[in-house]
LUMFI-488418 format. One record per residue: y, z negated, x of N, C-alpha, C, O in turn; residue in one letter. Coordinates in steps of 0.02 Angstrom, whole numbers, padded with zeros to 5 digits, always signed. Each point is the difference from the previous one (the first is absolute). Layout:
BEGIN
YZXYZXYZXYZXA ...
***
This chain:
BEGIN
-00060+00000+00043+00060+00000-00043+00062+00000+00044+00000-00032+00053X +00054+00067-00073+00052+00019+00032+00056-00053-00007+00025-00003-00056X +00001-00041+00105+00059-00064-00008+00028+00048+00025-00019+00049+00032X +00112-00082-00068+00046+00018+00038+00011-00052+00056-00031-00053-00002X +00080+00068+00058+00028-00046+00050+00052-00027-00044+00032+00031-00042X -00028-00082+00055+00050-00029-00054+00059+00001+00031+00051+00018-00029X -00053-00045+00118+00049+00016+00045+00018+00044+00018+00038+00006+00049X -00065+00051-00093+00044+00092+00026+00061-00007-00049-00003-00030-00054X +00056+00059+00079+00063-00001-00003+00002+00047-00048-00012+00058+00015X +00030-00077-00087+00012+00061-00057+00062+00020-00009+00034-00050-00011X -00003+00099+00011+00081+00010-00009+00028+00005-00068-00034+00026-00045X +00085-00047+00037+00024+00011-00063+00067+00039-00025+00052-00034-00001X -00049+00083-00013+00049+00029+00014+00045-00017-00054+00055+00026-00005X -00070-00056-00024+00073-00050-00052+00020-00045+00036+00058-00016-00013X -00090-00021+00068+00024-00058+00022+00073+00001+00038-00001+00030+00054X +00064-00057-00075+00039-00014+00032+00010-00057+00064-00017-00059-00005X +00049+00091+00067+00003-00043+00043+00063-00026+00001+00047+00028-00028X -00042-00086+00060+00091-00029-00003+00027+00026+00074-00028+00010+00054X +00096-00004-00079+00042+00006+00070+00050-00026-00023+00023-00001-00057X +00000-00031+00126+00071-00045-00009+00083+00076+00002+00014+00052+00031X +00019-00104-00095+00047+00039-00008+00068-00019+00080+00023-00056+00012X -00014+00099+00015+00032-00010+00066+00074+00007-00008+00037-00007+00048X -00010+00024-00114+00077+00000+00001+00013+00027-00081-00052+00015-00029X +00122-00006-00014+00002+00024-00063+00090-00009+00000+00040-00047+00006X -00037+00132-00018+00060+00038+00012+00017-00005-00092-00044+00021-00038X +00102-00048+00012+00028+00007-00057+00025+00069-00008+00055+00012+00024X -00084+00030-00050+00045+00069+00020+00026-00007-00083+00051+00032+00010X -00048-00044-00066+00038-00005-00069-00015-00059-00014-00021-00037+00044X +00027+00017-00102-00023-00042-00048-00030-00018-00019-00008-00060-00011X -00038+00125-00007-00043+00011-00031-00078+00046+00065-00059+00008-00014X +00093+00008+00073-00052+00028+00043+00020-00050+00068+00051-00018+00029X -00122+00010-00022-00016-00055+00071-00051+00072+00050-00043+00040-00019X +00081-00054+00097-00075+00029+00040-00039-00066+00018+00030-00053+00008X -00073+00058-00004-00048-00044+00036-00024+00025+00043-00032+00052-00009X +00041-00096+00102-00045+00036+00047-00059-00050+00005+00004-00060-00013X -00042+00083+00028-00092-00028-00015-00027+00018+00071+00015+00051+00031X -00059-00101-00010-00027+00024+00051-00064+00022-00003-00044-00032-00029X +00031+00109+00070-00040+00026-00026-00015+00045+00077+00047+00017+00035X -00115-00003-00018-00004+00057+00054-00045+00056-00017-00026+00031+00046X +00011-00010-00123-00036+00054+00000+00024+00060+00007+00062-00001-00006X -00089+00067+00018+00036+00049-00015+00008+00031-00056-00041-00029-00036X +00066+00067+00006+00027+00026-00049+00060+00068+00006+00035+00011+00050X -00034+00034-00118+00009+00055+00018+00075-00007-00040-00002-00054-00030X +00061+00084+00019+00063-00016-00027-00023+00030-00052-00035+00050+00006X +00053-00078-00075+00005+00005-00069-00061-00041-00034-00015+00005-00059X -00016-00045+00107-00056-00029-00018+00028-00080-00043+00056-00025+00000X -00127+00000-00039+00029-00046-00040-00052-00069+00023-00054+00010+00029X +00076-00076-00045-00047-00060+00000-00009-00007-00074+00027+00030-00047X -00065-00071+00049-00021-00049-00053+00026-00085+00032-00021-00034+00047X +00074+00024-00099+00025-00089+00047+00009-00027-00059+00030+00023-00049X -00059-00074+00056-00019-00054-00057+00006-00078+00021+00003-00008+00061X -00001-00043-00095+00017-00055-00022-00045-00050-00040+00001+00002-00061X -00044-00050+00099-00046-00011-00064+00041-00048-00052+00048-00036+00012X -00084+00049-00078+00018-00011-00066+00077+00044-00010+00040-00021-00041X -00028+00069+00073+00047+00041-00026-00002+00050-00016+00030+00025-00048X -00077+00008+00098-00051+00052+00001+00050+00051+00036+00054-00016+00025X -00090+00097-00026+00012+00040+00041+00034+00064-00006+00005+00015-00059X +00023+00036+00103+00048+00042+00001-00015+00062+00048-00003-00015+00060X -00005+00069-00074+00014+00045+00057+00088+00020+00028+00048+00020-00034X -00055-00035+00115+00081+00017-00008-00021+00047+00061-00050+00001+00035X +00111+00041-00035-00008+00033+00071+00032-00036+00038+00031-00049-00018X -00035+00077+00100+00005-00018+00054+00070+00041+00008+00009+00060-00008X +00030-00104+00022+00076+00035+00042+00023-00016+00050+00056+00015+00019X -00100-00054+00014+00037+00002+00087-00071-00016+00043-00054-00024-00019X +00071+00041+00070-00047-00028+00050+00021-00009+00058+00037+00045+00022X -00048-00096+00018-00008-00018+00076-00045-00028+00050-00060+00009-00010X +00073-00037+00053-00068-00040+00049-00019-00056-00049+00036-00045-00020X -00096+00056+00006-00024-00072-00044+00022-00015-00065-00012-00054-00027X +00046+00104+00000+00000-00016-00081+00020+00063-00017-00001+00053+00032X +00022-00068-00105+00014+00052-00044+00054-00029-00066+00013-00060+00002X +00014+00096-00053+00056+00000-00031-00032+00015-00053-00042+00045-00006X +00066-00094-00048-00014+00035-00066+00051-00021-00057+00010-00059-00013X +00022+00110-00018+00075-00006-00034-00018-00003-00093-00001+00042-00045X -00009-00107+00052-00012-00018-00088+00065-00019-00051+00056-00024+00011X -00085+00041-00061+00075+00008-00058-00037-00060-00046-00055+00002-00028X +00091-00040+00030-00033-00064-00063+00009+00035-00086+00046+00004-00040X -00102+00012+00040-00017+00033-00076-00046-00047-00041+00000+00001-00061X -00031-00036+00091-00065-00026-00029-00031-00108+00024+00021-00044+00037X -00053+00049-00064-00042-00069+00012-00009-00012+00057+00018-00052+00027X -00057+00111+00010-00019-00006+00097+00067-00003+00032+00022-00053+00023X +00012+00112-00021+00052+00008+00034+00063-00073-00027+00056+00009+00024X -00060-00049-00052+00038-00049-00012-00046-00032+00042+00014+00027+00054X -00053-00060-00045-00027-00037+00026+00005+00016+00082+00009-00048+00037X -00015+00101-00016+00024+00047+00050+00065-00035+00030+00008-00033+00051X +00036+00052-00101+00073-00024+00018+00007-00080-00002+00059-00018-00001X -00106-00034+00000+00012-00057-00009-00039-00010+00075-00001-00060+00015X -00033+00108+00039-00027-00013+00047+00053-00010+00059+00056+00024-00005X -00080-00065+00072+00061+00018+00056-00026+00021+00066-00062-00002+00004X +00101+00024+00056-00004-00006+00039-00082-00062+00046+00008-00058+00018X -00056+00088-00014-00057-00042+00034-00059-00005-00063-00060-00009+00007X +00098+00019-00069-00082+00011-00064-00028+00042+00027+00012+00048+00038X -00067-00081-00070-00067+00081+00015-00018+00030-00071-00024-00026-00051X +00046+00098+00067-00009+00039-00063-00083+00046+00011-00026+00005+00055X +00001+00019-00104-00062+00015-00008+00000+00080-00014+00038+00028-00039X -00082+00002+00076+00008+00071+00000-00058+00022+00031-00030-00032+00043X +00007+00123-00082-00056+00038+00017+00027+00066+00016+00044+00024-00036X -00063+00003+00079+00002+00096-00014+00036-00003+00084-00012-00044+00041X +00050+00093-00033+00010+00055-00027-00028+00070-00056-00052+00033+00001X +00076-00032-00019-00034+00048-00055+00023+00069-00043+00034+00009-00050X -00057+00017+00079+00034+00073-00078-00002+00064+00061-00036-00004+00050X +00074+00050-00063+00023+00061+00026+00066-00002+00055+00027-00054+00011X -00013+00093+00011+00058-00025+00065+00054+00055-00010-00023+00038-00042X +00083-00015+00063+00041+00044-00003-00016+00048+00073-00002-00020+00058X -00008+00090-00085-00024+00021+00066+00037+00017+00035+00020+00058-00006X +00013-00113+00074+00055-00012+00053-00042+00067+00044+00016+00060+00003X -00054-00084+00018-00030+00041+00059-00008+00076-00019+00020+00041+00041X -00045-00022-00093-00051+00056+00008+00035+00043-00026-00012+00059+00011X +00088-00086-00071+00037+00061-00025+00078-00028+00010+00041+00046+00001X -00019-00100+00004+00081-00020+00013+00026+00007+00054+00058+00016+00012X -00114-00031+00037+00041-00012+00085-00025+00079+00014-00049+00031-00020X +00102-00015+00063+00017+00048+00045+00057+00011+00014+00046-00004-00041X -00036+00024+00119+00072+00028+00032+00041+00028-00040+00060-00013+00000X -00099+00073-00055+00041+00054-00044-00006-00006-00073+00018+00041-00042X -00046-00099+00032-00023-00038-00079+00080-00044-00025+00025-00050+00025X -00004+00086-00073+00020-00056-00037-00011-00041-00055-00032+00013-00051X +00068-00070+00068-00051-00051-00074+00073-00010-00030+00054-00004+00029X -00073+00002-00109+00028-00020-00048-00011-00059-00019-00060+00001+00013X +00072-00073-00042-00031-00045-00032+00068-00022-00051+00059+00001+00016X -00080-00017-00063+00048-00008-00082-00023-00074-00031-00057-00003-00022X +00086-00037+00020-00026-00064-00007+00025-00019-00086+00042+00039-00021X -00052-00064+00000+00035-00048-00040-00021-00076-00023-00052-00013-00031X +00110-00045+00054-00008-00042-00015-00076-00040+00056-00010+00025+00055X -00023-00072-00073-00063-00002+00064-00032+00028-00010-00054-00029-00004X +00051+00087-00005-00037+00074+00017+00006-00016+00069-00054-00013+00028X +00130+00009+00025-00001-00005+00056-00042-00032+00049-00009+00010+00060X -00021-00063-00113-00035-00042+00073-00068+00031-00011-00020-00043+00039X -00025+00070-00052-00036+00044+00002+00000+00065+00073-00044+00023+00036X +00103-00016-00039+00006+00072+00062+00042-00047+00066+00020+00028+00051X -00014-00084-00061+00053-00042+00042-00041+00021+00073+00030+00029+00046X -00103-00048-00044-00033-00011+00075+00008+00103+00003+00019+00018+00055X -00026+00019-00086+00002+00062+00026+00076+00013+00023+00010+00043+00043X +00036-00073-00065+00086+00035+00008-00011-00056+00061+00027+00032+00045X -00039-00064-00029+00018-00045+00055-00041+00045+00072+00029+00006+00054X -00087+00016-00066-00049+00050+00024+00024+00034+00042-00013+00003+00060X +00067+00037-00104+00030+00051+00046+00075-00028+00013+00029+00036+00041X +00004-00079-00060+00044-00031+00020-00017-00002+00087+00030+00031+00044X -00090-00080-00035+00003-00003+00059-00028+00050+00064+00002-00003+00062X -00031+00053-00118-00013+00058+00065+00026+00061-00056-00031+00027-00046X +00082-00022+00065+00029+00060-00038-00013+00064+00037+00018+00052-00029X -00045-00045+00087-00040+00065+00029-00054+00022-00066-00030+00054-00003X +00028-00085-00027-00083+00005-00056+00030+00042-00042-00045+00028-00031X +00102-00007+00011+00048+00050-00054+00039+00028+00021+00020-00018+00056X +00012+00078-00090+00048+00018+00009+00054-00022-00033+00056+00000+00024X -00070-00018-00080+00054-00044-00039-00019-00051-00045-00060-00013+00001X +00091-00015-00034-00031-00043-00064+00072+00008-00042+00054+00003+00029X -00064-00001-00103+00051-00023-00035-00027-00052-00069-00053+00004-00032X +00093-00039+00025-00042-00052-00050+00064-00016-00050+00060+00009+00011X -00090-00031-00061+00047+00000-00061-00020-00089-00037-00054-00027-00010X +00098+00013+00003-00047-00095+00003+00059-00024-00076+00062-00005+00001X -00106-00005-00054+00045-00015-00029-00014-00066-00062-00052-00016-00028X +00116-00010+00021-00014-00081-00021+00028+00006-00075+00029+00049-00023X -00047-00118-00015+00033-00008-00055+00076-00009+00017+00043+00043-00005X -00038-00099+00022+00081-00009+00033-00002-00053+00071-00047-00008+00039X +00095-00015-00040-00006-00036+00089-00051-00059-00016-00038-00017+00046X +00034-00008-00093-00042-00058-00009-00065+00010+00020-00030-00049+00023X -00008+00120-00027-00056+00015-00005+00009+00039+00080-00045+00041+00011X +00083-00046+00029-00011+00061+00064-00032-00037+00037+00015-00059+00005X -00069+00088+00032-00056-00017+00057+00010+00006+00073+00038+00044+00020X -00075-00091+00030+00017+00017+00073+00045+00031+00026-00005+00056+00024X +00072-00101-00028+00064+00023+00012+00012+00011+00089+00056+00014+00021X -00103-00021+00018+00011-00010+00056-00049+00070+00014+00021+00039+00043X -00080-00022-00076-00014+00056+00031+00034+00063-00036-00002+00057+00022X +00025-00072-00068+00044+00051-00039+00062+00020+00038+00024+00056-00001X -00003-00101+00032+00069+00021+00055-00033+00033+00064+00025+00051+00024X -00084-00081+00007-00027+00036+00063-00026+00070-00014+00004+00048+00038X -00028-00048-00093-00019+00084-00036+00088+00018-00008+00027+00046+00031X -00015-00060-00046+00072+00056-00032+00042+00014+00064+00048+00038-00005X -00070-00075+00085+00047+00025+00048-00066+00025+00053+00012+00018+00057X -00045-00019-00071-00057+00041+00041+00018+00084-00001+00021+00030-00049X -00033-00004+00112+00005+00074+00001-00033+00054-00044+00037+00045-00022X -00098-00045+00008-00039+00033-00019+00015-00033-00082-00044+00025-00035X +00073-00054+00008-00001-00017-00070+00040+00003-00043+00057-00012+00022X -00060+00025-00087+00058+00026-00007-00005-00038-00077-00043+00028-00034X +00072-00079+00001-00009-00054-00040+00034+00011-00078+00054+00030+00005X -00067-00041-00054+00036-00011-00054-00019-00049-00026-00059-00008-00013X +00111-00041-00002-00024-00072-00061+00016+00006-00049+00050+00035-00003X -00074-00058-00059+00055+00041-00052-00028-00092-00063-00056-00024-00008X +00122+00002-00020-00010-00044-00057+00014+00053-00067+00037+00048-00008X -00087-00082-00037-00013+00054-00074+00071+00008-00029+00020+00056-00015X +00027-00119+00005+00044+00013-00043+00059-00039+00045+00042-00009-00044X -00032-00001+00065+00053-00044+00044+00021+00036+00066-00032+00041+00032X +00104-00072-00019+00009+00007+00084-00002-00040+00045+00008-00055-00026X -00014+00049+00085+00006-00023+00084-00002+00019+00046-00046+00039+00011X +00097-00056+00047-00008+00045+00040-00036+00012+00051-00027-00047+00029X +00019+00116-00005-00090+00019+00002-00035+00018-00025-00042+00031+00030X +00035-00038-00107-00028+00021-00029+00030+00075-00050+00059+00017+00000X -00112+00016-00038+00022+00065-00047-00007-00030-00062-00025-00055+00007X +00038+00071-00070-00031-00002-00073-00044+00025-00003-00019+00034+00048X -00014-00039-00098-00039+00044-00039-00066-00015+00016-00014-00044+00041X -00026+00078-00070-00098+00005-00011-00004+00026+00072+00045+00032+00028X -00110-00052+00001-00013+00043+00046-00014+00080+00004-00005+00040+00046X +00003-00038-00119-00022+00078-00004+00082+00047-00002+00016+00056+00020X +00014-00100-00047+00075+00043+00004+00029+00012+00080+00058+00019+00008X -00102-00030+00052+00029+00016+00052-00056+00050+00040+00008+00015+00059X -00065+00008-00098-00042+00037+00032+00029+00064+00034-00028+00032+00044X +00097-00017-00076+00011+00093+00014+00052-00018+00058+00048+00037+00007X -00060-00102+00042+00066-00034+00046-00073+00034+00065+00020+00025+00053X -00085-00030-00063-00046+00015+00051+00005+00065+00011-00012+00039-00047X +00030-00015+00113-00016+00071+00001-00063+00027+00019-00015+00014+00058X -00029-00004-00117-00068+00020+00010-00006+00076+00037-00051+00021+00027X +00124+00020-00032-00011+00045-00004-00003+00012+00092-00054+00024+00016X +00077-00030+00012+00012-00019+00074-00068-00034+00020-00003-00009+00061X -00058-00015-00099-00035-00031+00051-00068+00068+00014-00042-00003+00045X +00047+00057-00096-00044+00031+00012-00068-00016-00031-00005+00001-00061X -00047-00014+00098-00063+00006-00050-00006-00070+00041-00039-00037-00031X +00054+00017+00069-00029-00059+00055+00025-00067-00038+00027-00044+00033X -00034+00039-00082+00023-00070-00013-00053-00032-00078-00042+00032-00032X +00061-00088+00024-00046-00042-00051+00058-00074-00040+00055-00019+00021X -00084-00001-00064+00030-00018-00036-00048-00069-00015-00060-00001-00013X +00102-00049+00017-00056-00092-00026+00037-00013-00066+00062-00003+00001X -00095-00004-00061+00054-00025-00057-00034-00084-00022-00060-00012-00006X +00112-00032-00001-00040-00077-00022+00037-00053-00024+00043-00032+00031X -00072+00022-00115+00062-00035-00027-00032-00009-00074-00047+00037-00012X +00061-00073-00027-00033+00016-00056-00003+00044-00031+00045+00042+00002X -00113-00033-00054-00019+00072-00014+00052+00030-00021+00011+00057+00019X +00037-00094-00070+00045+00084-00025+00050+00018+00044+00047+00034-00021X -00050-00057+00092+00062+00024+00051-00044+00032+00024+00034+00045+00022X -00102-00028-00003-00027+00016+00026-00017+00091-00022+00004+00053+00031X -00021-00068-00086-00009+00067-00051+00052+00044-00009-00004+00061-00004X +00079-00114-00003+00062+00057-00005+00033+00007+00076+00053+00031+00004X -00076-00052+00043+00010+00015+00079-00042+00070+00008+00025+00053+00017X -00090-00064-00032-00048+00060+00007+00040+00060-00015+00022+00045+00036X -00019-00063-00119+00040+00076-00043+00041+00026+00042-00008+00056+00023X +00062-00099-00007+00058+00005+00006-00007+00061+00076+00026+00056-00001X -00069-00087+00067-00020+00001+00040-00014+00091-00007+00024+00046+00035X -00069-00043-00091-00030+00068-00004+00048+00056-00041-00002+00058+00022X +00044-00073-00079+00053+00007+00023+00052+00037+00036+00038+00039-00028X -00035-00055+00104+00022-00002+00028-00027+00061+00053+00024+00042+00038X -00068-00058-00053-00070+00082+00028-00059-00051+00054-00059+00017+00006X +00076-00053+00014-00052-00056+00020-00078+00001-00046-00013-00018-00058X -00032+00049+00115-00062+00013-00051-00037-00074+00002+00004-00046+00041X -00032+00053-00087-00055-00076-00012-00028-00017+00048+00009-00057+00020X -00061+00111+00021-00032-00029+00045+00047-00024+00057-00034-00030+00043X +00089+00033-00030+00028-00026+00053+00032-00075-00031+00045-00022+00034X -00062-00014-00087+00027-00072-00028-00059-00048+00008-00056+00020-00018X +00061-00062+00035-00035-00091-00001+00012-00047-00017+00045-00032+00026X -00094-00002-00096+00041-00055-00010-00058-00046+00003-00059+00009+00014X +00104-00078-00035-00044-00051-00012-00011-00027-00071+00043-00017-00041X -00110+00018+00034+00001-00016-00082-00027-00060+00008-00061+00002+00007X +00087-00059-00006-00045-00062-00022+00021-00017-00076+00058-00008-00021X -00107+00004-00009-00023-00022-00060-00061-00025-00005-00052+00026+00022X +00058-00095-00061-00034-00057-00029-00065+00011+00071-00060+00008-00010X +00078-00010+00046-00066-00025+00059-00007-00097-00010+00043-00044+00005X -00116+00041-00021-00003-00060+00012-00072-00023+00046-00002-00057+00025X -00042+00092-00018-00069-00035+00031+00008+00048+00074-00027-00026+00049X +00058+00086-00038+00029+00051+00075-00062+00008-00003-00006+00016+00059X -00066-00013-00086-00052+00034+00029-00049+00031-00031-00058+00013+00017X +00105+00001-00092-00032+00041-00037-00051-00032-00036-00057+00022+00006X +00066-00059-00034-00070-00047-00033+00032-00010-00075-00037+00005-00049X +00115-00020+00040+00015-00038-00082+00025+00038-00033+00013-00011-00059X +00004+00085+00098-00012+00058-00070+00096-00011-00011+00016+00053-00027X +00032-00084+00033+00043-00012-00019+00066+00055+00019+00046+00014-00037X -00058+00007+00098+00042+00062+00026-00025+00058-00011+00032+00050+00017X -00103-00043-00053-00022+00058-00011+00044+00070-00059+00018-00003-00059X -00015+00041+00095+00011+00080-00046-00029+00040+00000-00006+00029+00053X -00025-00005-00108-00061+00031+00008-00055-00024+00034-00014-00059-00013X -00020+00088+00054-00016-00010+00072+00048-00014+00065-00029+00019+00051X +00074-00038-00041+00027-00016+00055+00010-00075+00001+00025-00030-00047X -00044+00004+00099+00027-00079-00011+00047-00015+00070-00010-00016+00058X +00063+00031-00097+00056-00009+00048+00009-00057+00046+00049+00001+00038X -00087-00043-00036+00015-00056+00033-00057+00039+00099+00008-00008+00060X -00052+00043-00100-00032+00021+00042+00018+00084+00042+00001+00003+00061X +00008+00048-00097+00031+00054+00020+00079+00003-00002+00024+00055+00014X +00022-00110-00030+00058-00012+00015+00019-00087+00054-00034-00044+00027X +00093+00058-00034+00051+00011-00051+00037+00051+00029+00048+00023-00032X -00063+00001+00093+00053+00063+00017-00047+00069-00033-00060-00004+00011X +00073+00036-00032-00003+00069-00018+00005+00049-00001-00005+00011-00060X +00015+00045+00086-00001+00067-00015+00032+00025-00061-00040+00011-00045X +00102+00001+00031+00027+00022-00078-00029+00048-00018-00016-00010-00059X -00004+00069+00078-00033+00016-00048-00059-00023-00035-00021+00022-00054X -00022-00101+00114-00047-00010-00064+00015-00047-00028-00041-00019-00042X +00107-00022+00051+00029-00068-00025+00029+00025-00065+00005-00046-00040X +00018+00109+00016+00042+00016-00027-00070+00025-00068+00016+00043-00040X -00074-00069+00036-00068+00021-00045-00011-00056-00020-00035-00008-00050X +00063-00046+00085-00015-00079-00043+00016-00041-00047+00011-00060+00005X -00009+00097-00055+00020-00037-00056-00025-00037-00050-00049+00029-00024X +00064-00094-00009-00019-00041-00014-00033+00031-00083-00030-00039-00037X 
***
């Protein structure tokens, strides 16, 4: 008869491990970063699972990284994320993954003669934060970048410190824009009312496009985008929606057949743009 070893090591891939939270940047009111210490690798646009016991759990993405940790920019919406914001400096917060799909930096954004587009709205941004920082610091990797970053009003504006190092960097070329208000520095309007400010037409065929923000900025960025003569296959977004188990097991992010938690959250628009609820 066949025993198991009882002492063989079974894995669990729900199991969250703790890491101590190593610092927490007030960037609004309502949005905290948390840096966490962390040394795995991971690909930019990727997401955790960080949880709280008796509060329970969250997929957030990852927006910064350095030696020994990582960044993650939460908006207090909910039960976890309050509890989140009641944590400090030296708690240990609870977390699994990396997990999902990645933005493809390497294989289609970076190049000498590549330019990248990225269109944010609202923390859409911290999603593409570790890629704009990417080439921030080796801007040999592009030929240009232009990014379009846009907020409800000042209350809601994000990483004000890498937002100024992007907007005087060479290779970058910046727009912030609040929906209905002024400041200075900033433009009015939707992010989509400044799409025809990009000159697509000047980049030739060599360029690509990141879109990430909630779905309906996302959908009328696309239009708008195409439009503009910008074909589909050259757009990327991120769709996170209702991910809750990241490994494809609770059916909850599912469309159709796709379970976004697993073949996203970055995408391909033309097949992101087939997912409908």
């Amino acid at each position: 008869m066949w025993t198991k070893n009882v002492s063989e090591k079974i894995d669990n891939i729900m199991k969250p491990e703790a890491h101590r939270i190593l610092g927490i940047t007030h960037e609004t009111q309502a949005e905290f970063t948390f840096r966490v210490a962390f040394d795995a690798p991971f690909e930019d646009g990727q997401f955790c699972m960080l949880s709280i016991p008796k509060f329970g759990e969250a997929p957030i993405s990852i927006s910064g990284r350095g030696e020994g940790y990582v960044d993650f920019t939460i908006r207090k919406v909910g039960r976890l994320t309050k509890g989140l914001f009641d944590l400090r400096e030296g708690s240990t917060l609870f977390l699994r993954g990396p997990y999902g799909s990645s933005w493809p930096v390497e294989d289609v954004f970076a190049g000498p003669d590549k330019t990248l587009v990225v269109i944010s709205g609202g923390t859409g941004l911290a999603p593409v934060r570790t890629t704009l920082n990417r080439f921030y610091d080796n801007q040999d990797q592009i030929k240009d970048l232009y990014l379009i970053s846009g907020f409800k009003d000042m209350d809601a504006v994000l990483f004000d410190e890498d937002r100024e190092k992007w907007a005087k960097a060479e290779k970058f070329h910046t727009l912030y824009t609040l929906d209905d208000s002024e400041a200075p520095g900033f433009e009015t309007g939707m992010v989509t009312a400044h799409l025809d400010k990009i000159p697509f037409e000047s980049f030739g065929d060599n360029y690509c496009v990141a879109v990430v923000g909630p779905p309906p900025m996302m959908h009328f960025t696309a239009l708008g985008l195409m439009k503009l003569g910008v074909p589909a296959e050259k757009i990327w977004v991120s769709y996170e929606r209702k991910m809750q188990c990241a490994v494809g097991k609770c059916g909850h992010c599912k469309i159709n057949e796709t379970y976004v938690c697993l073949e996203g959250p970055v995408f391909h628009y033309p097949r992101a743009r087939e997912l409908f609820d």
